[in-house]
C-alpha positions as CSV (number, residue, x, y, z in Angstrom):
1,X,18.3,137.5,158.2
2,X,18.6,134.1,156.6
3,X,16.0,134.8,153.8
4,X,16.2,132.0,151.1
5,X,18.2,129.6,152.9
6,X,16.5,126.2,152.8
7,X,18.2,123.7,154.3
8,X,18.8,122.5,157.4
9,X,22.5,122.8,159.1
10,X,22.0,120.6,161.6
11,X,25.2,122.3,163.8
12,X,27.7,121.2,161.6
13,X,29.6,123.6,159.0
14,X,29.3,123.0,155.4
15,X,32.3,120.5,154.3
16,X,30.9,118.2,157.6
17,X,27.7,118.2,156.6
18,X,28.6,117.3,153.2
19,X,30.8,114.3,154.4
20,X,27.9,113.6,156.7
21,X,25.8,112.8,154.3
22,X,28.3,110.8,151.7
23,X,28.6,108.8,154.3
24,X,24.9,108.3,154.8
25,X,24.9,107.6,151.2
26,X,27.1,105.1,150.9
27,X,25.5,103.3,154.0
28,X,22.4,103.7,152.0
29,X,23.5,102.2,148.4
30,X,24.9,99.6,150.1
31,X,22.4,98.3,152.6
32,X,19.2,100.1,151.1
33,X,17.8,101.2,154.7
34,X,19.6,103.3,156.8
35,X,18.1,104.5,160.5
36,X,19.0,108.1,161.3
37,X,17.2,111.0,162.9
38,X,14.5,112.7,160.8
39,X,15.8,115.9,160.1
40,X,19.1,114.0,158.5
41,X,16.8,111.9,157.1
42,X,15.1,114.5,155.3
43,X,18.1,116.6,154.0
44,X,19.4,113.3,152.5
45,X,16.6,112.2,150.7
46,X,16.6,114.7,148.0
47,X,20.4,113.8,147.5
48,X,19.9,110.1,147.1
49,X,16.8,110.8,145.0
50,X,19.1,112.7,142.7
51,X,21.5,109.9,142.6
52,X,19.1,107.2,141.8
53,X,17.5,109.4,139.2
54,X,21.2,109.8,137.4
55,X,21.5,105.8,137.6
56,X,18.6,106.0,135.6
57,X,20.4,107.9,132.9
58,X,23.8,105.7,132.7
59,X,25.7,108.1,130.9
60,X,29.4,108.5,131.8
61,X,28.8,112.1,133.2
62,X,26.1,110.9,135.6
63,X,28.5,108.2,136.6
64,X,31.5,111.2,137.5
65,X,28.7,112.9,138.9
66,X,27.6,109.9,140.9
67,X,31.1,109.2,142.0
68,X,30.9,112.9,143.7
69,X,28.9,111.9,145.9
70,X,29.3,107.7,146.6
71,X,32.9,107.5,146.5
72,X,33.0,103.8,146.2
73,X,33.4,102.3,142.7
74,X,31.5,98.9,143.7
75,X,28.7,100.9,145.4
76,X,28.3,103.3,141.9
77,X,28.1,99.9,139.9
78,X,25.5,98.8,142.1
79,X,23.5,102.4,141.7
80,X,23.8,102.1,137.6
81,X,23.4,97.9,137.2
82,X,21.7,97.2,140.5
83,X,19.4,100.0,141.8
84,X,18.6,102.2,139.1
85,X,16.5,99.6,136.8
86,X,14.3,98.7,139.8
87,X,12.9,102.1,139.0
88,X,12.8,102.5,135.4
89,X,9.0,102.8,135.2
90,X,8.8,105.3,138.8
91,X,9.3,109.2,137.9
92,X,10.2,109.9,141.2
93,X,10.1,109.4,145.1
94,X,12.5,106.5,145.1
95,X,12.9,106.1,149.2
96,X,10.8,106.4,152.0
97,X,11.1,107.8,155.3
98,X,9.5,106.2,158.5
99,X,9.1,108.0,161.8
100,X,10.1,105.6,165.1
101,X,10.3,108.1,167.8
102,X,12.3,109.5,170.2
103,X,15.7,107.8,170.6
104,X,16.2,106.7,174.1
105,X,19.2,108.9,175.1
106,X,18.2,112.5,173.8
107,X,14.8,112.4,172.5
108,X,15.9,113.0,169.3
109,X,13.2,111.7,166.2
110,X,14.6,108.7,164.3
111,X,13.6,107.9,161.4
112,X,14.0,105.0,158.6
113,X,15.2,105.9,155.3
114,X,14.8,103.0,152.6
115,X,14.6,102.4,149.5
116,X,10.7,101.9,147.9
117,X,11.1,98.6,146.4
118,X,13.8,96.3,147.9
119,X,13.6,92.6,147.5
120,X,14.7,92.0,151.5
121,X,11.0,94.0,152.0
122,X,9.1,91.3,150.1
123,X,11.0,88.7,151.7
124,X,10.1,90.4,155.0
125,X,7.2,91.0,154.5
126,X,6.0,86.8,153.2
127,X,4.5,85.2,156.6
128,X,7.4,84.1,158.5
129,X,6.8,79.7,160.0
130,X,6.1,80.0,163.5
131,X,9.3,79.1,166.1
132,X,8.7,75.6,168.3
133,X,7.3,76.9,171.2
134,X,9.9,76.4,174.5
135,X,8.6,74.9,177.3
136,X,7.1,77.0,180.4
137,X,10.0,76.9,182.7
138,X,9.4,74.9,186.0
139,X,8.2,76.8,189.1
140,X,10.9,76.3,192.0
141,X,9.4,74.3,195.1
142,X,8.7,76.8,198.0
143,X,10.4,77.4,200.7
144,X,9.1,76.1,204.0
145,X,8.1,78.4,206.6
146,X,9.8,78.1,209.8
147,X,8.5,77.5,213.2
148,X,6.3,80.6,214.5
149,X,7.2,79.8,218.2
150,X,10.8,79.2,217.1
151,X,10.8,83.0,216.1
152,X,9.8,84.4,219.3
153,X,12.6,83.3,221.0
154,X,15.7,84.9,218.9
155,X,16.3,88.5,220.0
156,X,16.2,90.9,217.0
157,X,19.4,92.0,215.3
158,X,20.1,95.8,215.2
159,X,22.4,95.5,211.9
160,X,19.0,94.9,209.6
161,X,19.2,91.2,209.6
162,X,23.0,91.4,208.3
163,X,25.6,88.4,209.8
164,X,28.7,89.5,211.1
165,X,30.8,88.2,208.0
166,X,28.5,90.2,205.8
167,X,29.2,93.5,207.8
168,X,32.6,92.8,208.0
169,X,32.7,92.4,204.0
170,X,30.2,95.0,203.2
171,X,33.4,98.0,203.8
172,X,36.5,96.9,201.7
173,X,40.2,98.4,203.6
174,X,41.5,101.1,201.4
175,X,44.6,100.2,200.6
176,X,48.5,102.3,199.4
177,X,47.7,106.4,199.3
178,X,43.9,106.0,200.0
179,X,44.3,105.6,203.5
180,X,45.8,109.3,204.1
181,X,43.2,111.9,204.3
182,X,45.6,115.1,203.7
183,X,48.0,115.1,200.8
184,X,51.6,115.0,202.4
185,X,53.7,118.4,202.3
186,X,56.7,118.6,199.8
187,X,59.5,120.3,201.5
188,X,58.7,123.7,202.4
């Protein structure tokens, strides 16, 4: 029975899912919105949370202890001088997590996870100047119909409508080995 065990695996084994989400960290830190599914999204936040909350400290332990788990020295500066005073006045809940939808491929949930106040959001999110508008491309000129009694008098073509260069091109020869249908014999 797995009584008390709270987190996900997510079929990896430990040391995997641990480099899986330093990783997803350091992605994290350094862009400050990662997309990932939700489940890896919400077994990461907690860890980044913790992270962000010992920026907030700024003591030389939380900076080893920080280091565990960002293994970049520029991208622990930037949690300590950078990301950490953004949230000096917040006691908590530092990122955010967004549900997309299935992914494409597998069905699998996606999910954003960024951080709560990032200055690309408010840039984002002033009203954008409108683009020129393109021109409506031009409709092509139509075709002219051909003659009606001009059509009675061809015979109809059993090939589908298909030329005789097109049939001809339509099966490419084989060419070396591909021609043989039976594998040749090797002495016996």
């Amino acid at each position: 029975m797995r009584h008390g065990m709270r987190h996900r695996k997510l079929g990896r084994v430990s040391s995997h899912r641990e480099a899986l989400f330093r990783n997803q960290l350091q992605s994290l830190v350094e862009k400050e919105r990662i997309v990932t599914t939700l489940p890896k999204a919400k077994e990461l936040r907690p860890i980044a949370e913790k992270v962000i909350t010992r920026g907030k400290h700024g003591t030389l332990h939380d900076r080893r202890w920080v280091l565990r788990w960002v293994l970049s020295r520029d991208l622990v500066k930037k949690v300590f001088d950078v990301i950490a005073p953004r949230f000096t006045e917040r006691p908590g809940g530092y990122l955010r997590i967004v549900k997309l939808g299935p992914r494409q491929g597998d069905g699998a949930e996606m999910a954003v996870l960024e951080l709560v106040e990032r200055p690309d959001a408010e840039a984002a999110a002033e009203p954008v100047k409108e683009a020129p508008k393109t021109r409506a491309p031009k409709p092509k000129p139509k075709k002219e119909a051909k003659d009606a009694a001009g059509k009675g008098d061809a015979k109809p073509k059993r090939d589908g409508g298909r030329s005789e260069e097109k049939r001809v091109s339509a099966k490419p020869k084989k060419e070396g080995r591909a021609q043989t249908s039976a594998p040749k014999k090797m002495g016996v």
